[in-house]
C-alpha positions as CSV (number, residue, x, y, z in Angstrom):
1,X,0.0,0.0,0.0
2,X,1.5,3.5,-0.5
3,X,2.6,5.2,2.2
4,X,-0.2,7.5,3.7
5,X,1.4,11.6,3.6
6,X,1.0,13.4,6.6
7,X,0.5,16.8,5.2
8,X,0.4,18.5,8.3
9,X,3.8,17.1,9.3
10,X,5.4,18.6,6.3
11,X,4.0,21.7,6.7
12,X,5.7,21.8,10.1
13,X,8.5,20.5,9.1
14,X,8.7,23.5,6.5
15,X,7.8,26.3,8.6
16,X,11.1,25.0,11.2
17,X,13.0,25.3,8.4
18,X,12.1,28.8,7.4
19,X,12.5,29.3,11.7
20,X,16.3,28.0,11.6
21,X,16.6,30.0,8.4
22,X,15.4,33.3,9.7
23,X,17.0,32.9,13.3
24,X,20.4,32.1,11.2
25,X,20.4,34.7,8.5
26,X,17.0,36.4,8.6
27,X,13.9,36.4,6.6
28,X,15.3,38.0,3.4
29,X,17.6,34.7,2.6
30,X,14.5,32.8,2.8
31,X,13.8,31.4,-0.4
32,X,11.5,28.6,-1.6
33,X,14.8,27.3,-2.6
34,X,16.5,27.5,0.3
35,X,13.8,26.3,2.5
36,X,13.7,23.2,0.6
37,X,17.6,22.9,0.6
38,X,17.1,23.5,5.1
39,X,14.2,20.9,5.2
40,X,16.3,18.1,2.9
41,X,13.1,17.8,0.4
42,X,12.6,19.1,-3.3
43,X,11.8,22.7,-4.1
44,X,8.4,21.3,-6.2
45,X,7.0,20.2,-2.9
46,X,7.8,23.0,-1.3
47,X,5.6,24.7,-3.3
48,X,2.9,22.4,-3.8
49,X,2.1,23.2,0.1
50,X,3.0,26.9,-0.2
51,X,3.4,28.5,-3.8
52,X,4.8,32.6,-2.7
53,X,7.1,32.8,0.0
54,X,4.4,35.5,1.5
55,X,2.3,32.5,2.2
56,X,5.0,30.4,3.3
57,X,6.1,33.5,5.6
58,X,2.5,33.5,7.1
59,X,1.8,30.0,7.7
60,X,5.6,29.9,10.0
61,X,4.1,33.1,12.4
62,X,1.7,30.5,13.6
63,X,4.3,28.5,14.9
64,X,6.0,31.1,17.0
65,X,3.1,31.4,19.6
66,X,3.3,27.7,19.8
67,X,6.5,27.7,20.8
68,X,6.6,30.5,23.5
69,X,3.3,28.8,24.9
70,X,5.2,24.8,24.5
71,X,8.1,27.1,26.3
72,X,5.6,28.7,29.3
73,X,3.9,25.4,30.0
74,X,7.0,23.8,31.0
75,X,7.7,26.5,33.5
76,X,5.4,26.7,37.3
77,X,2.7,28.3,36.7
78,X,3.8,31.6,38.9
79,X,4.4,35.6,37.6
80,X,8.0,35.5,38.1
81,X,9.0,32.0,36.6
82,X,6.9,33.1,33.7
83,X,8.4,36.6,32.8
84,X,11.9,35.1,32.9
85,X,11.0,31.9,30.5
86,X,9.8,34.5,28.1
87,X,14.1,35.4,28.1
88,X,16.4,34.4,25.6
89,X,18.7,32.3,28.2
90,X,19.5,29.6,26.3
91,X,19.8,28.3,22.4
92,X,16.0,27.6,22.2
93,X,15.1,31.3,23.5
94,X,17.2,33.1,21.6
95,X,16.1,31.1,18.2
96,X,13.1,32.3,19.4
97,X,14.0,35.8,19.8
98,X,16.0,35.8,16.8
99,X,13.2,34.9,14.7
100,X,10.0,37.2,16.2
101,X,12.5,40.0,15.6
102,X,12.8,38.8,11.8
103,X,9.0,38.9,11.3
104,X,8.2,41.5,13.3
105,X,9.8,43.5,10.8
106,X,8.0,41.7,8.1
107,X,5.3,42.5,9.9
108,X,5.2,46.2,9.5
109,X,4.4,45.4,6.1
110,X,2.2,42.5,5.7
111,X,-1.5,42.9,7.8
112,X,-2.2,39.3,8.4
113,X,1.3,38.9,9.9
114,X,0.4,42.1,12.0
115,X,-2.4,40.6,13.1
116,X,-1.2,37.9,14.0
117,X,1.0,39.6,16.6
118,X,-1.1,41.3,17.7
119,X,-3.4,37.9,18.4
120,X,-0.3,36.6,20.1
121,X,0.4,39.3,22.4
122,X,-3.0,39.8,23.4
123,X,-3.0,36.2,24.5
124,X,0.0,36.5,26.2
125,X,-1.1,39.7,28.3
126,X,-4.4,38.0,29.2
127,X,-1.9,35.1,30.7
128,X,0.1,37.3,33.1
129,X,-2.7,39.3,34.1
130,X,-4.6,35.9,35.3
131,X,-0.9,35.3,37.3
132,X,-1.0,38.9,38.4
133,X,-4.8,38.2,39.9
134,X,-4.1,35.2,41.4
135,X,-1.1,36.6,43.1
136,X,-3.6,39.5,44.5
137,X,-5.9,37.1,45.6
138,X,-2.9,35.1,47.8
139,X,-1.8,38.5,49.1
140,X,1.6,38.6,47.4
141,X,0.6,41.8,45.6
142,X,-1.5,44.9,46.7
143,X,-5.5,44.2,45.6
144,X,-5.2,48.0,44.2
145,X,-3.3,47.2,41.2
146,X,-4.9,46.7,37.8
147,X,-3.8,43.6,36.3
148,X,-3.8,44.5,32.9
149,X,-1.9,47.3,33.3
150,X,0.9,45.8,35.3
151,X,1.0,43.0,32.8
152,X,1.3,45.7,29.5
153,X,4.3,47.5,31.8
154,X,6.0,43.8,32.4
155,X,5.6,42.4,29.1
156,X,7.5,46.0,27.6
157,X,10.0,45.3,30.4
158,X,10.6,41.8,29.3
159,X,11.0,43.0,25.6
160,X,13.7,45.5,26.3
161,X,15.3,43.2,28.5
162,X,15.4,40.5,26.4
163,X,16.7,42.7,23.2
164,X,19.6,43.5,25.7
165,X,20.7,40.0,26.6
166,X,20.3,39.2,22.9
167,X,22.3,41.9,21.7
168,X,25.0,41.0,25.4
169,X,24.2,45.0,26.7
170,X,22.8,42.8,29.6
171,X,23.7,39.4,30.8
172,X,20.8,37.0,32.0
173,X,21.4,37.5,35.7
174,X,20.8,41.5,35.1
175,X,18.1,40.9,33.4
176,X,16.8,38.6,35.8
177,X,17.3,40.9,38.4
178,X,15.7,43.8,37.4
179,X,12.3,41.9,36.8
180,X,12.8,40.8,40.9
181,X,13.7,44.6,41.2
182,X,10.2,45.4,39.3
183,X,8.2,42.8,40.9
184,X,9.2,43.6,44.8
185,X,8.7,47.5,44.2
186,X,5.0,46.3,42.7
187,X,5.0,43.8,46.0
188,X,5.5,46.9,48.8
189,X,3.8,49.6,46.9
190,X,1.8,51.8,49.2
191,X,-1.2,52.4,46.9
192,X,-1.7,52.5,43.2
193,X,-1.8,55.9,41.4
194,X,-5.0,57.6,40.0
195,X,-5.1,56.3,36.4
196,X,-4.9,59.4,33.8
197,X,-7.6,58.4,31.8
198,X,-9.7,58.1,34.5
């Protein structure tokens, strides 16, 4: 009988190649050539599944989530542990890193990539505002703080931070640090501040 194709599996197996590509040399030396080269299969198949790079491109965003949620399940579920798996500490983070940078600059010019983002973070703020709440609701932060907020202002802290160990302005243990320094001055707080909009 001939072999039953797992189409989904080559899919994947396509959009980790465009991933090691773009983490390795960026997004412009991926290629439908090159791809198929990185995955060890023929150009022609490569583009039976996806026949522009744009939609090759778009189909390998909707991997990245999966891996920084494979990478924050693995982690205790607590605020801190969660901020600091989102780092690029070792080869698998800062693949990761090297590759949302590539298409988020890709992204300033295609929508559904955009979006996608967008989709992504949204996702992820949701997630450490939940570990925010519950962290209210053990007493280990001040029941005045909105969740939300605090999670917006630690997921832009994260982002800098994590641009500085990739780039070596910062090593991990810095990095690490200041989110402790962030997190204890949100810990002993007096009050929370009048929101402007409000």
């Amino acid at each position: 009988m001939p072999k039953r194709v797992d189409h989904e599996e080559r899919r994947h197996l396509i959009a980790e190649a465009v991933r090691r590509i773009a983490a390795d040399r960026g997004l412009e030396a991926v290629s439908l050539g090159e791809v198929a080269a990185e995955a060890g299969i023929s150009k022609g198949l490569v583009q039976h599944y996806f026949p522009s790079k744009d939609t090759m491109l778009r189909h390998a965003t909707t991997t990245l989530r999966h891996h920084v949620e494979d990478r924050m399940s693995t982690a205790p579920a607590d605020l801190r542990t969660t901020l600091v798996a989102l780092f690029p500490l070792d080869d698998a983070g800062r693949t990761e890193a090297l590759v949302a940078n590539a298409f988020l600059v890709r992204a300033l010019k295609d929508p559904e990539i955009a979006d996608r983002f967008r989709t992504g973070h949204a996702q992820l703020r949701d997630a450490v505002a939940t570990l925010i709440a519950n962290e209210q609701a053990t007493g280990a932060l001040p029941a005045d703080l909105d969740p939300a907020r605090e999670a917006d202002l630690l997921l832009a802290l994260v982002s800098g931070l994590g641009d500085a160990v990739l780039l070596g302005h910062r090593t991990p243990a810095e990095a690490e640090a200041l989110i402790d320094h962030y997190l204890s001055r949100l810990a002993h707080q007096p009050g929370e501040h009048p929101h402007p909009d409000g």
